[in-house]
C-alpha positions as CSV (number, residue, x, y, z in Angstrom):
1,X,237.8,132.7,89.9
2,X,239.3,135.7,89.1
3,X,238.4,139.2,90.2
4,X,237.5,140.7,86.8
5,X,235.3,137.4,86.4
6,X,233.1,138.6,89.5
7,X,232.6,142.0,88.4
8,X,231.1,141.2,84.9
9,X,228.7,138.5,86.4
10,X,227.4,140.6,89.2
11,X,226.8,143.6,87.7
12,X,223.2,145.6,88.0
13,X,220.8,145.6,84.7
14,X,221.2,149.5,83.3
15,X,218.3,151.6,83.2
16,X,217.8,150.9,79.2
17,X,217.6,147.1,80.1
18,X,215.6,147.7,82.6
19,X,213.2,150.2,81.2
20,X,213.0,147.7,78.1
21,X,212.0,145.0,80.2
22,X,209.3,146.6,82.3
23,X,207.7,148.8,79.2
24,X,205.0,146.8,78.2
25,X,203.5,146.6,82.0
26,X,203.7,150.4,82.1
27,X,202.0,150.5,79.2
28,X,199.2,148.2,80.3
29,X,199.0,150.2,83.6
30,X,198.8,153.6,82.0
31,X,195.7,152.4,79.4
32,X,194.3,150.5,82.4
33,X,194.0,154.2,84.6
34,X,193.2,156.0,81.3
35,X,190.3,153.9,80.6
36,X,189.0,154.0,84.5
37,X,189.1,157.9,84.6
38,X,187.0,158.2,81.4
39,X,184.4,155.5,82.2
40,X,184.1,157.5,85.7
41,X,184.2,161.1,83.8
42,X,181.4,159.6,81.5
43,X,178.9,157.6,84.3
44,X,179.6,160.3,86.8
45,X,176.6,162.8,85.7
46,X,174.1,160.4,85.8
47,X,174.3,157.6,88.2
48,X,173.8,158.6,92.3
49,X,174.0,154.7,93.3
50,X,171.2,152.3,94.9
51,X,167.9,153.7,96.4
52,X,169.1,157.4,95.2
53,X,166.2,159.0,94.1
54,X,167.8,161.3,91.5
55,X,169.3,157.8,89.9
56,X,167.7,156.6,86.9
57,X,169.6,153.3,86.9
58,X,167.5,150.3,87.4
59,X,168.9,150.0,91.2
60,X,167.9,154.1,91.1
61,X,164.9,155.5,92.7
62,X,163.6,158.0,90.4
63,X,160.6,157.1,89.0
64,X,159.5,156.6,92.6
65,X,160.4,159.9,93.4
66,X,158.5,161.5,90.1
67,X,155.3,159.4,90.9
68,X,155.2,160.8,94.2
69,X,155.8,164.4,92.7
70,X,153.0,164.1,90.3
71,X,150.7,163.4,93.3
72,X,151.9,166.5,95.5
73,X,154.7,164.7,97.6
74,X,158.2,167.0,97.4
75,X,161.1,165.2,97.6
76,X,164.1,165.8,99.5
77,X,167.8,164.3,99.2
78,X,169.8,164.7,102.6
79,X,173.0,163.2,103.9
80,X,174.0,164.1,107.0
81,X,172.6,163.1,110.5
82,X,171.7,167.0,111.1
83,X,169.5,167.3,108.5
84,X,167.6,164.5,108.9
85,X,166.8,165.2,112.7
86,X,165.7,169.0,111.5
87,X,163.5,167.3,109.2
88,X,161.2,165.0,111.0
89,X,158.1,166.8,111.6
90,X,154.2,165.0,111.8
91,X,153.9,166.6,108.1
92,X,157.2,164.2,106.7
93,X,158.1,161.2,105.9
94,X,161.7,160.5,107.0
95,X,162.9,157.3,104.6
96,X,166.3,155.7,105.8
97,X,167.8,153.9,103.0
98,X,170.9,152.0,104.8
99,X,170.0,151.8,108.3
100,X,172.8,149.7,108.8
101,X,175.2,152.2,108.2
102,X,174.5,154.3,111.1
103,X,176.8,154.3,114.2
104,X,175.1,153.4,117.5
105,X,175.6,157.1,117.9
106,X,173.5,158.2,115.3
107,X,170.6,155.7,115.9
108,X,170.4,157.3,118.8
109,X,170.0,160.6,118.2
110,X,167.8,159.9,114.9
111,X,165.4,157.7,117.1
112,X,165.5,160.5,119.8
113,X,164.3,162.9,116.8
114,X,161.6,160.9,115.0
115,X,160.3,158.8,118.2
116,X,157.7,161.6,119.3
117,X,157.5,163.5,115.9
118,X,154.6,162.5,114.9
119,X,155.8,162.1,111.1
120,X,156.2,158.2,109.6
121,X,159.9,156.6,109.4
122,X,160.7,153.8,106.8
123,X,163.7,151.4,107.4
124,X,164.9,149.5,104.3
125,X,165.8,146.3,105.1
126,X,167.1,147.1,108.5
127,X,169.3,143.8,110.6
128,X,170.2,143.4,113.5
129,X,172.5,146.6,113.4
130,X,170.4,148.9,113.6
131,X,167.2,147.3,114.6
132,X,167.2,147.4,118.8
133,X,167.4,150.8,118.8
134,X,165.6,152.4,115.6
135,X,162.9,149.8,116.0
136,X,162.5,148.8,119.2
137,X,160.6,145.6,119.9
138,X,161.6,144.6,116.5
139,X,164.5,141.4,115.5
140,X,165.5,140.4,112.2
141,X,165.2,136.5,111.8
142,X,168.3,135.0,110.4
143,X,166.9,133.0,107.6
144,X,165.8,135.3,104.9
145,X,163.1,134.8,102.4
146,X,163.6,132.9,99.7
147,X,160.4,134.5,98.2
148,X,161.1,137.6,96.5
149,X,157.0,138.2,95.7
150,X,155.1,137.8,98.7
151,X,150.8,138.3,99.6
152,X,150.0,140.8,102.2
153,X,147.7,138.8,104.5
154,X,147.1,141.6,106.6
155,X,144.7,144.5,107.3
156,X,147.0,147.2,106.8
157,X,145.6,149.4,103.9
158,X,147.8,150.3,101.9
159,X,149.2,146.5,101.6
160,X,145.2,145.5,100.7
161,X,145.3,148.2,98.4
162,X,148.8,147.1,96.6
163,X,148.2,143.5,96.8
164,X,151.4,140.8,95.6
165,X,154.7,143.4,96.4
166,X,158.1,142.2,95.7
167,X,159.0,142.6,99.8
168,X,160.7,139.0,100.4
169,X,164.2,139.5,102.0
170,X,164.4,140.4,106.0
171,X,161.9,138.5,108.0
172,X,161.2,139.6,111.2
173,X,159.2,139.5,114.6
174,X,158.0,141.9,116.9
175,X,156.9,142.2,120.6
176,X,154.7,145.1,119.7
177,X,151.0,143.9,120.1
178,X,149.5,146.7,118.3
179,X,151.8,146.3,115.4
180,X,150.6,145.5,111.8
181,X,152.2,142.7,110.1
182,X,152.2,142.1,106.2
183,X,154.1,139.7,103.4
184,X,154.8,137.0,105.4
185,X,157.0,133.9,104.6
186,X,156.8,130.8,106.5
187,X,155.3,132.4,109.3
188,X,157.6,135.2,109.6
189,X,156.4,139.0,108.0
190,X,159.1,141.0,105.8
191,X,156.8,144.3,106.4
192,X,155.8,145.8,109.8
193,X,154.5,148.7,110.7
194,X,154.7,150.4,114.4
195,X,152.8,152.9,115.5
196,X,154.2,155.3,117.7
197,X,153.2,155.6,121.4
198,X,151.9,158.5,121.4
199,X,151.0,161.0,119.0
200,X,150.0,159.6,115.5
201,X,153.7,158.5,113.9
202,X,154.7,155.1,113.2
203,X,157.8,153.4,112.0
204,X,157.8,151.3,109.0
205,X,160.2,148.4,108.5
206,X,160.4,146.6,105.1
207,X,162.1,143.5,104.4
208,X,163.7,144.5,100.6
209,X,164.4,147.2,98.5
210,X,162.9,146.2,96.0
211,X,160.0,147.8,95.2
212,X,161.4,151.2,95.3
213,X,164.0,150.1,92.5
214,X,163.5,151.8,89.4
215,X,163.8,148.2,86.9
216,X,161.3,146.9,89.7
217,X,158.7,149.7,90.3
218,X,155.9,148.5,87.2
219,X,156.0,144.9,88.7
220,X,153.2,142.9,90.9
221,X,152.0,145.9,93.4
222,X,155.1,147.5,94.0
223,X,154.2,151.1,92.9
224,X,150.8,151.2,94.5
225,X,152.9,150.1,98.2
226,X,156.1,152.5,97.6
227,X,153.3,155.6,96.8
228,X,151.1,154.9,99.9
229,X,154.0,153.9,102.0
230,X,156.1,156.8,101.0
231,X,153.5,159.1,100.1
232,X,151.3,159.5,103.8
233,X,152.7,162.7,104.5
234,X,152.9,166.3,101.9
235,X,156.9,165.9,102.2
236,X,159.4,163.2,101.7
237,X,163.0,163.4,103.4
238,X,165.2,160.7,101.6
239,X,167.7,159.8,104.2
240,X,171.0,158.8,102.1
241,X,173.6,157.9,105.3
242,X,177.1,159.3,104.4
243,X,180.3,158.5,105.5
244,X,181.6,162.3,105.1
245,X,179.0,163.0,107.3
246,X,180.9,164.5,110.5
247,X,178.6,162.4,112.8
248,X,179.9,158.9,111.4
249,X,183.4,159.4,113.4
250,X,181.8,160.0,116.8
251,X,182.0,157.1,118.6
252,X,180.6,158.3,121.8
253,X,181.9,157.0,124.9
254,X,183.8,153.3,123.2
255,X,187.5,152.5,123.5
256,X,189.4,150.9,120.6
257,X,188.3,147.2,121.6
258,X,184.6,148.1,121.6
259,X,184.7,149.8,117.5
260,X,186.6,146.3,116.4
261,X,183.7,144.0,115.2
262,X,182.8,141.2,117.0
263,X,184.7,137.5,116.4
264,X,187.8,139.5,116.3
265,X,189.4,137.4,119.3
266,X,188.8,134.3,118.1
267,X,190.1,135.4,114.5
268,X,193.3,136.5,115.9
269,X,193.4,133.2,117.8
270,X,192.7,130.9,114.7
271,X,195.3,132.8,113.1
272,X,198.0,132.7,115.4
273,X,197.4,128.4,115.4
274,X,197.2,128.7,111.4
275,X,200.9,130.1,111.6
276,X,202.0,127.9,114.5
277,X,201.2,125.1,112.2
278,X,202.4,126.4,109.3
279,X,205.8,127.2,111.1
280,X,206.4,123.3,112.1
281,X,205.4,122.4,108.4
282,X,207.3,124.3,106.9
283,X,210.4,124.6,109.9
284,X,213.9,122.5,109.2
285,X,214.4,119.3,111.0
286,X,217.6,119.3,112.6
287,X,219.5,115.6,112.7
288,X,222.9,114.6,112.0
289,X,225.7,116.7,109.8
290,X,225.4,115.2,106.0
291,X,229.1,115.6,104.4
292,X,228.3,116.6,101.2
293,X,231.4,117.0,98.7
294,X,232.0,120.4,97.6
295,X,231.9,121.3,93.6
296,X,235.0,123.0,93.7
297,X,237.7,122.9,96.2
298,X,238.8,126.0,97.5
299,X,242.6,126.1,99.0
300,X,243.1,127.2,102.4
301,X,245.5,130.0,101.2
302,X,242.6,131.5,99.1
303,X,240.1,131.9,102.5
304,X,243.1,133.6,104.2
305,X,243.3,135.9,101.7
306,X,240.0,136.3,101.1
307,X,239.3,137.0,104.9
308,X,242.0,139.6,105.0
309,X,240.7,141.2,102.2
310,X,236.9,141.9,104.0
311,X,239.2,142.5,107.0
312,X,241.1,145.6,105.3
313,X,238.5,146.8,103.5
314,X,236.0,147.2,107.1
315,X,239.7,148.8,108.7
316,X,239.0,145.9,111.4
317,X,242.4,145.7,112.4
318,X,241.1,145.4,116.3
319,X,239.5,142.0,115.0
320,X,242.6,140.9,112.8
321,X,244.1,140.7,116.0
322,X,242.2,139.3,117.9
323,X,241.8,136.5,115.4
324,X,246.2,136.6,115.3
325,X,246.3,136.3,119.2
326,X,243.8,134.0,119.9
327,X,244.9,131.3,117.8
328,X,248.8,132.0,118.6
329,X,247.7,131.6,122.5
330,X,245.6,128.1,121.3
331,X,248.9,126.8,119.7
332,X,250.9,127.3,122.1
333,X,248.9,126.2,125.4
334,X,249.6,122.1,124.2
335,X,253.2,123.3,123.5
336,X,253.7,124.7,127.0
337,X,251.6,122.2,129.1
338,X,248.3,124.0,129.6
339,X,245.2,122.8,128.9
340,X,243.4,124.4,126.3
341,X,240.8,125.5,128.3
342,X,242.7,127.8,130.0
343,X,244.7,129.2,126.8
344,X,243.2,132.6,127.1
345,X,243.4,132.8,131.0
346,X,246.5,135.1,131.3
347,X,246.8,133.6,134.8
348,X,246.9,130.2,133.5
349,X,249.3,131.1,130.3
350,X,251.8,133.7,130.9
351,X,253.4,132.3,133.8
352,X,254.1,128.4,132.3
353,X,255.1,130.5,128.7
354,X,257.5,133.1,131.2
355,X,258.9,130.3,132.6
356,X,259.5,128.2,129.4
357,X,261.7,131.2,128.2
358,X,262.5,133.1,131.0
359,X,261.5,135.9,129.4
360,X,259.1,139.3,130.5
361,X,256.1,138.7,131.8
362,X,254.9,142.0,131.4
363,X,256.4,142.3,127.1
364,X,254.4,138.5,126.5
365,X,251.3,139.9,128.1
366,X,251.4,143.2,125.9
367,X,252.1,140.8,122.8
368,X,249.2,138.0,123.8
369,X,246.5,140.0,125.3
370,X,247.3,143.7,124.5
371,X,245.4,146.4,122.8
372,X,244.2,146.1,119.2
373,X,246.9,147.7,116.9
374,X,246.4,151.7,116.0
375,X,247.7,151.0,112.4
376,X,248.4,148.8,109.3
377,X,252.0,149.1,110.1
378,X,251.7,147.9,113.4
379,X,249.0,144.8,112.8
380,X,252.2,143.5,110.3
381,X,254.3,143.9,113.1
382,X,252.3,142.3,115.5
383,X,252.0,139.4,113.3
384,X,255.9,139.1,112.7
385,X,256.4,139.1,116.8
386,X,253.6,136.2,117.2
387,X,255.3,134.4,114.0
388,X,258.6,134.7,115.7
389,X,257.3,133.8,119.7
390,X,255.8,130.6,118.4
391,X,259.2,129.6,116.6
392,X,261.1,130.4,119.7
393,X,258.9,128.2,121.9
394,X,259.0,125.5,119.3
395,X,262.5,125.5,119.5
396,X,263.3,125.6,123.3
């Protein structure tokens, strides 16, 4: 195979063959981003997201939040940890929409604000999270309801009142003897509510959204229980958790290991088996050499050349010679009586080779195991002087 052969074959693609090839995915990508920014541009005005109550989606809050301004009860939208705490009071209702998403740091100092406040605090659909410390006495069962509409069977008012309410998702149970208990399921309520230990605040947990949801609020009893629930106090705070709040990155006094999430060990172990055993599937069996017959066969002249020519172009004259020397030295050990072993032992070579030609000791050893060559010009002559040292102990 010929030189100008190699070069047409392996030559890159151009950028025209290139850009003719990969045209029609840009293309795609481009409408694809073009047609996410204006579906954002166009939803962004309206839509807030779940349990927001300036969202008038169905999963919005804002019919809630205009029912419970018609009947005197201001609204207020807050996001941050800071506000929230300045906010509970014995005349508010503090309303936490994702307990959940609150670090252990910010339970803390919420709970710490609202415990002795006085004012009411709803949790929706608080787990295990965010329960031990926000409602204490309080654990979420892990079987959820599969009632979504659920009967109050309880005296708290404002569930008599409301009657059927869509509350079925959390169930939970409670230590608290004092507590009221609504909408159970099999035993189990999906509404509590705590009352504080002193002062006249309680904490209200509710199993499900639902009946604040804007698609949701005109079904069984789910208005009349969102307005009393929400609407006990002159002033509603609507707790949105953030996670530009500042608050959400303190994570108090817990090292690295304590912020990963829990399983994490066992995950990395069940990994590292996965790709054990993957490794030995997929891993090459090693067993006897199979001759296999080449396609084309290559002359021994063409490697030589081919191997000098990577040689000259890395300027690896130091491992031209090398390669020259060593296998002079392993042709002529058999010639000269020593064992191969010992071919590149000066002390084993040079003296049998001196005293097979009588010659220098000191010239062969500069010849055999000297320094690498400093030029082109020298590596040829090096070569010549091996050529013509093997010849010379052929002949004698």
């Amino acid at each position: 195979m010929t030189e100008a052969t190699l070069t047409s074959t392996s030559a890159s693609p151009t950028a025209r063959q290139l850009w003719t090839r990969t045209r029609g995915i840009a293309l795609a990508v481009v409408i694809l981003l073009a047609a996410a920014v204006a579906i954002a541009v166009i939803r962004s005005g309206a839509q807030h997201g779940r349990l927001d109550p300036r969202s008038a989606d169905p999963y919005g809050s804002r019919a809630t939040a205009e029912l419970l301004g018609d009947r005197g009860v201001s609204t207020r939208v807050v996001t941050t940890l800071d506000e929230a705490r300045a906010a509970a009071g014995a005349d508010t209702t503090l309303l936490v929409a994702a307990p959940d998403l609150l670090t252990d740091h910010q339970q803390s100092s919420l709970r710490a604000a609202t415990k002795n406040s006085g004012g009411r605090t709803i949790l929706i659909a608080p787990d295990s999270p965010s329960l031990g410390t926000l409602a204490p006495g309080v654990t979420a069962d892990p079987a959820i309801s599969f009632d979504s509409t659920l009967s109050p069977d309880c005296d708290l008012p404002a569930a008599r009142r409301a009657g059927s309410a869509d509350t079925g998702g959390i169930r939970y149970s409670t230590s608290a003897r004092d507590a009221d208990v609504c909408y159970p399921s099999d035993g189990l309520p999906t509404l509590l509510r705590i009352p504080a230990a002193t002062g006249n605040g309680d904490t209200v947990v509710i199993g499900a959204p639902d009946i604040l949801y804007n698609n949701r609020l005109d079904k069984q009893g789910n208005a009349s229980l969102a307005l009393q629930l929400l609407g006990s106090r002159p002033h509603l705070v609507w707790y949105l958790p953030s996670l530009s709040d500042a608050s959400a990155t303190d994570a108090g006094k817990k090292t690295f290991l304590d912020l990963l999430p829990s399983g994490w060990l066992w995950g990395t172990l069940q990994l590292f088996i996965a790709a054990a055993l993957a490794a030995l599937w997929r891993a090459r069996r090693l067993g006897p050499l199979v001759p296999e017959r080449l396609p084309v066969a290559i002359r021994a002249s063409e490697t030589v050349e081919g191997r000098a020519r990577l040689y000259r172009k890395a300027n690896a004259r130091d491992r031209a010679a090398a390669a020259l020397r060593s296998t002079t030295r392993t042709r002529l050990a058999p010639l000269i009586g020593v064992s191969p072993v010992q071919a590149h032992a000066p002390e084993a070579l040079l003296p049998a080779l001196s005293a097979r030609l009588s010659g220098d000791g000191q010239a062969l050893h500069a010849l055999l195991f000297g320094p690498p060559p400093s030029d082109d010009a020298a590596l040829i002559s090096l070569a010549d002087q091996l050529d013509a040292l093997e010849r010379e102990v052929r002949r004698s």
